[in-house]
OpenMM code with the backbone's topology and positions (N, CA, C; nanometers):
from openmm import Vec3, app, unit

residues = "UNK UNK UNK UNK UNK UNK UNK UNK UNK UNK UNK UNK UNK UNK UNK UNK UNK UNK UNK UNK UNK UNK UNK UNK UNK UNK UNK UNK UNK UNK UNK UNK UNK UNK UNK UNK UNK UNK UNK UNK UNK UNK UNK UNK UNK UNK UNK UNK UNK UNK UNK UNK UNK UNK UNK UNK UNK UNK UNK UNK UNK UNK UNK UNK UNK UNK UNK UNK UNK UNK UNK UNK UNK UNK UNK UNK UNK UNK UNK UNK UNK UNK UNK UNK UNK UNK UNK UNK UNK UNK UNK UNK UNK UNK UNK UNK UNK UNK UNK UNK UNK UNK UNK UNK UNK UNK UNK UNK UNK UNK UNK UNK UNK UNK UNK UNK UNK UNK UNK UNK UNK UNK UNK UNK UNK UNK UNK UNK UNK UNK UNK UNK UNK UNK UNK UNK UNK UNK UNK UNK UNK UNK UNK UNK UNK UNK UNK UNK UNK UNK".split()
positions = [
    Vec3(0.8637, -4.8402, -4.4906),
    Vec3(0.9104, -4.7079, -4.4640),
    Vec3(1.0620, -4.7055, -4.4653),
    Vec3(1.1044, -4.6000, -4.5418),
    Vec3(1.2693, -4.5733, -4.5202),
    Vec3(1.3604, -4.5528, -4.4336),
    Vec3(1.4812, -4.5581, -4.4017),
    Vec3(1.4841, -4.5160, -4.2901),
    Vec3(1.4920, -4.3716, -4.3068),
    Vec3(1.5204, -4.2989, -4.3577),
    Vec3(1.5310, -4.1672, -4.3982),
    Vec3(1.3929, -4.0988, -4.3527),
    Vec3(1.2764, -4.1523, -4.3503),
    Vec3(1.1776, -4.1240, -4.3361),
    Vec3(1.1202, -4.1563, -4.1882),
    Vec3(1.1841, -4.2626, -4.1735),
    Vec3(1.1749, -4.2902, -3.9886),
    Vec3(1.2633, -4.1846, -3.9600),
    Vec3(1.3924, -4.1385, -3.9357),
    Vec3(1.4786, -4.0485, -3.8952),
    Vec3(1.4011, -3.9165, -3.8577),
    Vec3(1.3407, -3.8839, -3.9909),
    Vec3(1.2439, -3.7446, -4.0070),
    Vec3(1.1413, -3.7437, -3.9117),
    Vec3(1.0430, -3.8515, -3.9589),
    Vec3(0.9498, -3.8632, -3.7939),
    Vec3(1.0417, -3.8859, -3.7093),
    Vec3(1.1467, -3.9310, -3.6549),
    Vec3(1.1458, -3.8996, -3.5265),
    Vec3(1.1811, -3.7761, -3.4855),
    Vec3(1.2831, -3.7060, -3.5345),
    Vec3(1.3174, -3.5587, -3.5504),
    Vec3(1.2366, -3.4464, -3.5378),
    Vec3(1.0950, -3.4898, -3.5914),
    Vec3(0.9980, -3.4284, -3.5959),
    Vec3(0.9410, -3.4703, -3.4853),
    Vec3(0.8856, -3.5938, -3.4310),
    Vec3(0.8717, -3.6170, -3.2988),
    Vec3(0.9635, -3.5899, -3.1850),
    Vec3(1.0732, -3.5527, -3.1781),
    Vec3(1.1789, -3.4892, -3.0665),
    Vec3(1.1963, -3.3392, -3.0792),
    Vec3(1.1178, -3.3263, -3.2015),
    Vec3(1.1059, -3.1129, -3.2280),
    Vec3(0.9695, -3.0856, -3.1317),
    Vec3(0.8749, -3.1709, -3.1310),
    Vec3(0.7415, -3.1809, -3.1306),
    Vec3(0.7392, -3.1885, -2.9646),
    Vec3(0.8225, -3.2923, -2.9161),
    Vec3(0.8386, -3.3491, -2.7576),
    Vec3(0.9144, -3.1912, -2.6913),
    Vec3(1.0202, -3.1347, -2.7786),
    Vec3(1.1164, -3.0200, -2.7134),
    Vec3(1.0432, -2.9308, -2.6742),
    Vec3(0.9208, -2.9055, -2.8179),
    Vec3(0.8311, -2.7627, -2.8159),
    Vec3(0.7400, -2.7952, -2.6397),
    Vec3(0.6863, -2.9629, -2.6352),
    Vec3(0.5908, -2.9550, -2.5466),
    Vec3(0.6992, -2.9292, -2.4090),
    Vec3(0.7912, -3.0068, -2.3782),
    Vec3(0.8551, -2.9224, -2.2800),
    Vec3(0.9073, -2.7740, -2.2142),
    Vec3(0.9127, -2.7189, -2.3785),
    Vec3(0.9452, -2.6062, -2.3101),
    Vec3(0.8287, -2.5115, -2.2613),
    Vec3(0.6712, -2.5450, -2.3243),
    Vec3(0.5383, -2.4766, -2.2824),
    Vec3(0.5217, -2.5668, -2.1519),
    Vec3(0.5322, -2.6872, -2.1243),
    Vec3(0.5406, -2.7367, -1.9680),
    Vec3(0.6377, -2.6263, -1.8360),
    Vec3(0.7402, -2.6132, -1.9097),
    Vec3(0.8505, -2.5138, -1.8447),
    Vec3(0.7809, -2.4004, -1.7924),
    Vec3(0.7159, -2.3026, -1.9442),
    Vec3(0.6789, -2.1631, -1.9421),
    Vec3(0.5395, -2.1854, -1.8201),
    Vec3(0.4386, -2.3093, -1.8315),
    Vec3(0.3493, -2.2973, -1.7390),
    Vec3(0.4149, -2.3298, -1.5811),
    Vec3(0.4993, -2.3822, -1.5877),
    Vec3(0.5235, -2.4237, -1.4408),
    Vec3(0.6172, -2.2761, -1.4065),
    Vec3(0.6644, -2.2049, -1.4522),
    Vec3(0.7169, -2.0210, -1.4509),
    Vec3(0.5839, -1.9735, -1.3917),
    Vec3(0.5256, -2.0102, -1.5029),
    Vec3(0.3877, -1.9029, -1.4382),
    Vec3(0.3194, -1.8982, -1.3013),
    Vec3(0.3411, -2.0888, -1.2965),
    Vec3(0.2401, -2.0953, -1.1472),
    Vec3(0.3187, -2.0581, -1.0403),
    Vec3(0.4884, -2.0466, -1.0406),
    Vec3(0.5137, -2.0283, -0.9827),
    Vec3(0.5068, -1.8648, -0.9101),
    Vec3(0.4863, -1.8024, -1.0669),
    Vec3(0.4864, -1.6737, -1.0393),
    Vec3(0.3429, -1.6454, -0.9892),
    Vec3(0.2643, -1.7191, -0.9638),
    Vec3(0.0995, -1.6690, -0.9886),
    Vec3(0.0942, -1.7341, -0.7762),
    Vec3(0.2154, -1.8296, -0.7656),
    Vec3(0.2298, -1.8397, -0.5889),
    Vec3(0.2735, -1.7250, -0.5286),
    Vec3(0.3829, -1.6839, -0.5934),
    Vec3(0.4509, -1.5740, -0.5586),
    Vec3(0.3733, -1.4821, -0.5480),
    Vec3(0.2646, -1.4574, -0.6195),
    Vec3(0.1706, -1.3376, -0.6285),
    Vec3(0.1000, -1.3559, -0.5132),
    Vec3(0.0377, -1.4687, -0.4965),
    Vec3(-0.0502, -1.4914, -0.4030),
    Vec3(0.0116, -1.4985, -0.2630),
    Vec3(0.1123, -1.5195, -0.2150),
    Vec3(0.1943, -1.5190, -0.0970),
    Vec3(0.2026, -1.3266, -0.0938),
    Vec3(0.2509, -1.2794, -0.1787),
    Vec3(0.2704, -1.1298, -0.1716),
    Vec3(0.1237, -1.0502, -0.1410),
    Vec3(0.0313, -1.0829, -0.1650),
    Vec3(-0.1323, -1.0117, -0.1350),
    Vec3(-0.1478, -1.1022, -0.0388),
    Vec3(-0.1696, -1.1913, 0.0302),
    Vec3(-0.1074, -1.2337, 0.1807),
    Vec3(-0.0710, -1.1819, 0.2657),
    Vec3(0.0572, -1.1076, 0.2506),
    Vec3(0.1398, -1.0497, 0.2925),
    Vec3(0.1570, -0.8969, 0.2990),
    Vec3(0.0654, -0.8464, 0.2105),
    Vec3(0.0289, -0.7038, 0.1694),
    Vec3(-0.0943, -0.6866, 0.2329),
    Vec3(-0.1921, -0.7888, 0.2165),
    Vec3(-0.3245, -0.7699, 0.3175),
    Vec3(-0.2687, -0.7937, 0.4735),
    Vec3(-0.1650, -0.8394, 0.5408),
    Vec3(-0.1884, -0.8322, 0.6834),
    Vec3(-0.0912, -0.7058, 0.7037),
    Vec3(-0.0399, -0.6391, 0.5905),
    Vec3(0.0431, -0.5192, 0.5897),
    Vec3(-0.0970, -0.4146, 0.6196),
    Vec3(-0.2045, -0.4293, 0.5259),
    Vec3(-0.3099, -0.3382, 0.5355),
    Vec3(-0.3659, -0.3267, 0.6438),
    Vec3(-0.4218, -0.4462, 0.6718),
    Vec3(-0.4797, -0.4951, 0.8602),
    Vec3(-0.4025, -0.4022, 0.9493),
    Vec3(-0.2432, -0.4343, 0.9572),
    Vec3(-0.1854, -0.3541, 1.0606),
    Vec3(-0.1679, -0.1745, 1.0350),
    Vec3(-0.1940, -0.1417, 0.9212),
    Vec3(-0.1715, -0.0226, 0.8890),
    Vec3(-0.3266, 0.0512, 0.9485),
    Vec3(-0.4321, -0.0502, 0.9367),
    Vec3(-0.5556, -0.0109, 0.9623),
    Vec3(-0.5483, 0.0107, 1.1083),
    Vec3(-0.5319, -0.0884, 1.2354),
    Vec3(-0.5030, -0.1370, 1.2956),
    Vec3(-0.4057, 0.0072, 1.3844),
    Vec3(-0.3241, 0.0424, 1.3221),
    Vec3(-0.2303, 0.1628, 1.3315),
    Vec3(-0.3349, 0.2646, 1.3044),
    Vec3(-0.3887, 0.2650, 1.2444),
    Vec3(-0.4548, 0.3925, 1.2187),
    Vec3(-0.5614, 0.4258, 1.3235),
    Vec3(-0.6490, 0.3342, 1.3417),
    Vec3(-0.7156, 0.3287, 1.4188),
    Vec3(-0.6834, 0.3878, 1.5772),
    Vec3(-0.6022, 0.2946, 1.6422),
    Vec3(-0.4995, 0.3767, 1.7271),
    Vec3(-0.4595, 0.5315, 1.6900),
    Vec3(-0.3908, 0.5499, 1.6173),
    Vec3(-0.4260, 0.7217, 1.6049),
    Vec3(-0.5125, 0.7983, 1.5999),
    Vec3(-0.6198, 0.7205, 1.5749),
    Vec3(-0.7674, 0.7962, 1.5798),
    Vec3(-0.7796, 0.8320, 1.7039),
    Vec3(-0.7509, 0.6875, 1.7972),
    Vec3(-0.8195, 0.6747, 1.9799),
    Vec3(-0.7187, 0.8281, 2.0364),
    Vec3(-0.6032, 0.7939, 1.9929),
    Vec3(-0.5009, 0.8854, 2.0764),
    Vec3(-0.5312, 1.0175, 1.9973),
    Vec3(-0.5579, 1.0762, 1.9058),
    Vec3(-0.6012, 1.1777, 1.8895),
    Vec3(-0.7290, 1.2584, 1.9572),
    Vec3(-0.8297, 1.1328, 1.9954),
    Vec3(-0.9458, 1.2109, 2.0402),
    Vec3(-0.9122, 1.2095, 2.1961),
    Vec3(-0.8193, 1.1302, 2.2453),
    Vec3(-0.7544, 1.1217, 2.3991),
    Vec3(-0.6782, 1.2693, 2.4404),
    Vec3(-0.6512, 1.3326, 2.3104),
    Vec3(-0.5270, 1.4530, 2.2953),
    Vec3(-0.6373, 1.5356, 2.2843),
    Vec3(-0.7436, 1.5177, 2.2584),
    Vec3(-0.8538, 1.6233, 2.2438),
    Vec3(-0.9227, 1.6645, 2.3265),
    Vec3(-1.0014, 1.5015, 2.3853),
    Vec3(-1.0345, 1.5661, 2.5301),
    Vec3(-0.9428, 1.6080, 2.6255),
    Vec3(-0.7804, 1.5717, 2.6453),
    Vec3(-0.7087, 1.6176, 2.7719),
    Vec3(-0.6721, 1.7791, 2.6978),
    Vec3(-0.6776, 1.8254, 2.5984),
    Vec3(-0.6852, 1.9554, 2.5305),
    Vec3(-0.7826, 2.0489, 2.5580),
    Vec3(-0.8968, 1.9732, 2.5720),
    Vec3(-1.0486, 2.0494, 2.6574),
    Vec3(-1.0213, 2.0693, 2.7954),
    Vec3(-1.0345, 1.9887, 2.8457),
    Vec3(-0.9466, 1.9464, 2.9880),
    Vec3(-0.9216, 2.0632, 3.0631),
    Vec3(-0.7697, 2.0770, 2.9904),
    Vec3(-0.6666, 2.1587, 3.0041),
    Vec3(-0.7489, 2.3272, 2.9639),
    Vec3(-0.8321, 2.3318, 2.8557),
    Vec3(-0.8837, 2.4660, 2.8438),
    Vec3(-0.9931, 2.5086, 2.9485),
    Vec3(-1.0823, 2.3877, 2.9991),
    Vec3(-1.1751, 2.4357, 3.0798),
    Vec3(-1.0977, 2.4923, 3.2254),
    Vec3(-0.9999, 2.3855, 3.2673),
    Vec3(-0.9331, 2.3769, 3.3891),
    Vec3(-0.9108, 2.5473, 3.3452),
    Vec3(-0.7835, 2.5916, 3.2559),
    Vec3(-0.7287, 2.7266, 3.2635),
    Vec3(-0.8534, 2.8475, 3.2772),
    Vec3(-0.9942, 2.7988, 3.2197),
    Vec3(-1.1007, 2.9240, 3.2331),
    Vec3(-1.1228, 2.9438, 3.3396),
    Vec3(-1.1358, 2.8168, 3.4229),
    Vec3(-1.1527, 2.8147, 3.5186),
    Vec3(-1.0957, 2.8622, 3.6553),
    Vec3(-0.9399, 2.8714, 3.6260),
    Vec3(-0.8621, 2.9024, 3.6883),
    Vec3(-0.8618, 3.0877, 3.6579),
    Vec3(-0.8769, 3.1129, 3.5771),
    Vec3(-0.8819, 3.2665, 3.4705),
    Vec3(-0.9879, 3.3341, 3.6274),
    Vec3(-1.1087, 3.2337, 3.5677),
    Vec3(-1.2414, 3.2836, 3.6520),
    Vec3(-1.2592, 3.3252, 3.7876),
    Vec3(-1.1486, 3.2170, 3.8608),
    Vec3(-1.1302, 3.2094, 4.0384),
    Vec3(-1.0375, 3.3359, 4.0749),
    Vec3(-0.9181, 3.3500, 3.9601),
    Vec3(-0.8264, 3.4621, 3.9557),
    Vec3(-0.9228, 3.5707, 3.9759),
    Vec3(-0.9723, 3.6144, 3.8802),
    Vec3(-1.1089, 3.7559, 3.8542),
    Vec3(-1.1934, 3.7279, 4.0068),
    Vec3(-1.2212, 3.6190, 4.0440),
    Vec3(-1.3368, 3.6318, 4.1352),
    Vec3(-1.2415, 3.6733, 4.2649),
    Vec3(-1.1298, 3.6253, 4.3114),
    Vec3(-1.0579, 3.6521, 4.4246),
    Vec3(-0.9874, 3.7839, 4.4215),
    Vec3(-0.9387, 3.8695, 4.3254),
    Vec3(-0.8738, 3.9306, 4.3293),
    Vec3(-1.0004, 4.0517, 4.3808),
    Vec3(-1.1244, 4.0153, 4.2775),
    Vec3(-1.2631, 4.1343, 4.3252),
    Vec3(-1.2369, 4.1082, 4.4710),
    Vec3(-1.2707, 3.9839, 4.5266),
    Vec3(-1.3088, 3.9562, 4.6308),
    Vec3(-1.1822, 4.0070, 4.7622),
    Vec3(-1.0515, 3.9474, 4.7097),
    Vec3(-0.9715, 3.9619, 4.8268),
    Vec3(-0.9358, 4.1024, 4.8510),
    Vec3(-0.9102, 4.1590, 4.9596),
    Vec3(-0.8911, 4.3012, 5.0084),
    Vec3(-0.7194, 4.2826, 5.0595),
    Vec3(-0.6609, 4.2252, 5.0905),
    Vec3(-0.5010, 4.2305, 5.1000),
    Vec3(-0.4001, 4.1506, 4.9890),
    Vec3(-0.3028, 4.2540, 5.0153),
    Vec3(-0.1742, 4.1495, 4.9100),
    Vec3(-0.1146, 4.0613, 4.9532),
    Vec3(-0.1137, 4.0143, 5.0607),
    Vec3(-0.0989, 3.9270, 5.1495),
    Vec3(-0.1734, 3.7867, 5.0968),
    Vec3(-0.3012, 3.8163, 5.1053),
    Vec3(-0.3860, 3.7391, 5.0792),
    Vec3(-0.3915, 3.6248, 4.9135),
    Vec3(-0.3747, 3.7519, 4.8464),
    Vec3(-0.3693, 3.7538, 4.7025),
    Vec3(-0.2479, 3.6928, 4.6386),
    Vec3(-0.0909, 3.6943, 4.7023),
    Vec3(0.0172, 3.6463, 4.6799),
    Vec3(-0.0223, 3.5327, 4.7405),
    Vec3(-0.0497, 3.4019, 4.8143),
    Vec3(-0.1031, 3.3433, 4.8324),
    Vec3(-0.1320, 3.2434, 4.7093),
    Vec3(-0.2733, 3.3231, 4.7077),
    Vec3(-0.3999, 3.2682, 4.6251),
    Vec3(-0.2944, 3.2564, 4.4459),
    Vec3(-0.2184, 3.3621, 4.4301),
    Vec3(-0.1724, 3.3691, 4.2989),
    Vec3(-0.0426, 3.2999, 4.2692),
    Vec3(0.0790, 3.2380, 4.3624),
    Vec3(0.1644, 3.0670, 4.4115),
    Vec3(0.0746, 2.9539, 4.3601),
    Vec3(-0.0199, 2.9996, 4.4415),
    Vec3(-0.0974, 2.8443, 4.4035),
    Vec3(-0.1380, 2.8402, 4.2531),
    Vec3(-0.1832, 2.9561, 4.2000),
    Vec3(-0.2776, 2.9424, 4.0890),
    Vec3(-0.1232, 2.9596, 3.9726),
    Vec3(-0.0244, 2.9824, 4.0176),
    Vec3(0.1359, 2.9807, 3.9222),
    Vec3(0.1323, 2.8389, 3.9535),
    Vec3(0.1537, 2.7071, 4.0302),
    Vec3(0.1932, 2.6248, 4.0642),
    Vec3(0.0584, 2.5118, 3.9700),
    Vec3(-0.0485, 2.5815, 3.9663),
    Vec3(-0.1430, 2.4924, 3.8753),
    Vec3(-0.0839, 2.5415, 3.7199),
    Vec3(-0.1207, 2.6712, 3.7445),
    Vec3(-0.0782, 2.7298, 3.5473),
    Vec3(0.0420, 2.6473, 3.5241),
    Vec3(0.1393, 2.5974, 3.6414),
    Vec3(0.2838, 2.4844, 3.5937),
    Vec3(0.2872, 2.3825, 3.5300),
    Vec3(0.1706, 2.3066, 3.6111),
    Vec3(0.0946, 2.1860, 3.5940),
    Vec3(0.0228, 2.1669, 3.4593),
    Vec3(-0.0377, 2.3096, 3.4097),
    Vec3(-0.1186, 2.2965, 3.2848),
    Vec3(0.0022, 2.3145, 3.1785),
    Vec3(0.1255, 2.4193, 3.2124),
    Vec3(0.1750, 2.4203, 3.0765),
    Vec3(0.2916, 2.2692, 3.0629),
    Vec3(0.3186, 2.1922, 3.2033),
    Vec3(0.3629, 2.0594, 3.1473),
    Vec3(0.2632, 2.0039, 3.0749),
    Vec3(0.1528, 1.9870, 3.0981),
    Vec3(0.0330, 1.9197, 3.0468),
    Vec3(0.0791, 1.9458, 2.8779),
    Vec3(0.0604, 2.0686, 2.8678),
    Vec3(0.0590, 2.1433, 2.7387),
    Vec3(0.1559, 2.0527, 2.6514),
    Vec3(0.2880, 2.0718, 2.7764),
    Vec3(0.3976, 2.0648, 2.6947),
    Vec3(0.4085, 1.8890, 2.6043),
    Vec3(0.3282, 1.8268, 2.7247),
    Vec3(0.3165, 1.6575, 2.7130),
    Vec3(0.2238, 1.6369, 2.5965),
    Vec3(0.1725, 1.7426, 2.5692),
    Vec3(0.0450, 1.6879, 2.4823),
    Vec3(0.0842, 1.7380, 2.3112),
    Vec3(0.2132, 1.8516, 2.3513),
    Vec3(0.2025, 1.8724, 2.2398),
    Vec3(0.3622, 1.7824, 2.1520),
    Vec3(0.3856, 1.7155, 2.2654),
    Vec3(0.5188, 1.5815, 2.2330),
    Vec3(0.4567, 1.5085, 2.1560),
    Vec3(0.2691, 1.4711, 2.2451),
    Vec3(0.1865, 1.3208, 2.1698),
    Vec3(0.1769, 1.3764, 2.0312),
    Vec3(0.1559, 1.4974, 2.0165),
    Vec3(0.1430, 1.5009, 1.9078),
    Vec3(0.2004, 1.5079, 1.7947),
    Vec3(0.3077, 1.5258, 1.8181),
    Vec3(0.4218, 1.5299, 1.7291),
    Vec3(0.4314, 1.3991, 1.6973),
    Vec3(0.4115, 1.2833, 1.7995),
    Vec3(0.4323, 1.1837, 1.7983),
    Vec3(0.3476, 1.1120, 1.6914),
    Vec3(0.2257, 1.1344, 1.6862),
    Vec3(0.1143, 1.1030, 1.6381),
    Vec3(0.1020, 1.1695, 1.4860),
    Vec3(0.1342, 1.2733, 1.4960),
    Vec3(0.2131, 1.2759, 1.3367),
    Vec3(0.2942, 1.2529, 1.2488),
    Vec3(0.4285, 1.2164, 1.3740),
    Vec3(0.5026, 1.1266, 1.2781),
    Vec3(0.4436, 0.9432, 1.2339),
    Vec3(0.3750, 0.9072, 1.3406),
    Vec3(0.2734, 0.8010, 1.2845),
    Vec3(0.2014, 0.8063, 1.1864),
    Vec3(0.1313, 0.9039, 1.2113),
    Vec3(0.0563, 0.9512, 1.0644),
    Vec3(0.0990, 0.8594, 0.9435),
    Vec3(0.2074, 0.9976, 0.9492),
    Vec3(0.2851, 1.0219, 0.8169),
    Vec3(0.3748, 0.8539, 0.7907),
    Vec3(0.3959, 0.7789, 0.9005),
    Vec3(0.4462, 0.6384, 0.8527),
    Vec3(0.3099, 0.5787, 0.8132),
    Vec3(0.1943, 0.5565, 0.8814),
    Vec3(0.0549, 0.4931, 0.7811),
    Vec3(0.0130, 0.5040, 0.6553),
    Vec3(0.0246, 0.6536, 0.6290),
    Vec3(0.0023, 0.7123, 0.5258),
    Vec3(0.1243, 0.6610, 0.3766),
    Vec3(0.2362, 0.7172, 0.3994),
    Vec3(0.3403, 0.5960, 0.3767),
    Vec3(0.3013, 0.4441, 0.3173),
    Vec3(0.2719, 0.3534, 0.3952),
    Vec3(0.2313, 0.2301, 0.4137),
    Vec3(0.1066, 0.2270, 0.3208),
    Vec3(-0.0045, 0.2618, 0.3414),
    Vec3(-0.0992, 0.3359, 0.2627),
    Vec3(-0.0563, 0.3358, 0.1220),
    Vec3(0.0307, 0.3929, 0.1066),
    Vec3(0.0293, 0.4343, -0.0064),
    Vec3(0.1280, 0.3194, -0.1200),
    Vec3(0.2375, 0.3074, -0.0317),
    Vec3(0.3123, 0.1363, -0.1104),
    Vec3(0.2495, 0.1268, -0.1016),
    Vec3(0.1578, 0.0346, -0.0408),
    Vec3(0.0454, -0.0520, -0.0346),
    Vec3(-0.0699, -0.0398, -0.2020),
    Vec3(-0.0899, 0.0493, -0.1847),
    Vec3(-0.1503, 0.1161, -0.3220),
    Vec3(-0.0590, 0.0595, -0.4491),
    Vec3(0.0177, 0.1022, -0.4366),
    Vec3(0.1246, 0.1113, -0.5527),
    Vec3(0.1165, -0.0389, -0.5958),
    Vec3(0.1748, -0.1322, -0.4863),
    Vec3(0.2247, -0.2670, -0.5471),
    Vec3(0.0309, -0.3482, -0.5595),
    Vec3(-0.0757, -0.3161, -0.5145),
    Vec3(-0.1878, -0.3440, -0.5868),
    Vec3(-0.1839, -0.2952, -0.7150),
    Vec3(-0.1866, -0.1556, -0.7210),
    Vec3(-0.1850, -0.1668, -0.9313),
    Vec3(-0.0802, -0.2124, -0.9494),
    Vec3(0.0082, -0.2603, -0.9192),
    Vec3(0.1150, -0.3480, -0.9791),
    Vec3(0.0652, -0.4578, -1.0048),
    Vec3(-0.0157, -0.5600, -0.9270),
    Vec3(-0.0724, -0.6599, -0.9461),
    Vec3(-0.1610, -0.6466, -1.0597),
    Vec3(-0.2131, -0.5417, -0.9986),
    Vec3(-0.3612, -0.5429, -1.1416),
    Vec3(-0.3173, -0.5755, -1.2609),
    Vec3(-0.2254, -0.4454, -1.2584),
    Vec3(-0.1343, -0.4318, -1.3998),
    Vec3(-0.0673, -0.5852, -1.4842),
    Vec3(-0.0092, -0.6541, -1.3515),
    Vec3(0.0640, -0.7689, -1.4202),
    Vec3(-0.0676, -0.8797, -1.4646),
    Vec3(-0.1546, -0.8941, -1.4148),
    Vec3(-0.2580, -0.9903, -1.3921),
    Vec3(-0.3435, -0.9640, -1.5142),
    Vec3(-0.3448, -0.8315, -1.5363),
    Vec3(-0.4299, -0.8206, -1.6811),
    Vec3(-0.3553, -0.8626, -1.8136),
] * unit.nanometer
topology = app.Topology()
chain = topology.addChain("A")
for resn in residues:
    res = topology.addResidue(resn, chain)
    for name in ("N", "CA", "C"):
        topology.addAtom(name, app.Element.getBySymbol(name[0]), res)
């Protein structure tokens, strides 16, 4: 063999060795990117957990805002009802100024109530609206995955 011809094979064997390194390169890119992926849905699923997790909690405190909302409506019928029944019933104004302090000093009590319940709720909507939020990235960077993965 020539050397001219050894030169060539090797040239051709160091074209041959370059090509396999650089597809060694492009796969070790990939796995790295295919960790990266997998650390990020990791990390996106305990994002979901807590968003669930969050949500859930808004569920409890919503139906907590519901019954102290009943609560608060039966208490006021109730109070409506004793008003109507005492006023039939009582025969002085004496009596009746009284009875109607007290029943101002509860109606006080119900419209802090009111007022507290209608803070939670504000509150509970701006939660919402951060789950929902979360929710929804959340969404987004899954078809992102899909998308890249297909």
């Amino acid at each position: 063999m020539s050397s001219d011809s050894k030169s060539t094979q090797i040239a051709l064997l160091q074209a041959q060795l370059n090509d396999l390194e650089y597809l060694i390169g492009m796969r070790e890119d990939e796995l790295r990117e295919l960790r990266n992926s997998t650390d990020s849905l990791v990390e996106m699923r305990s994002q979901l957990e807590s968003s669930l997790l969050d949500r859930e909690e808004i569920q409890r405190k919503v139906t907590e805002f519901q019954q102290k909302y009943h609560a608060i409506l039966s208490r006021e019928e109730a109070m409506e009802n004793e008003l109507v029944q005492y006023i039939g019933q009582e025969r002085t104004v004496e009596d009746w100024e009284k009875k109607n302090q007290s029943l101002r000093a509860e109606l006080e009590i119900v419209l802090d109530e009111l007022a507290e319940a209608r803070k939670e709720i504000e509150e509970l909507t701006v939660f919402r609206s951060q789950v929902i939020e979360l929710q929804s990235k959340l969404e987004m960077i899954n078809l992102r995955f899909q998308d890249s993965g297909e």
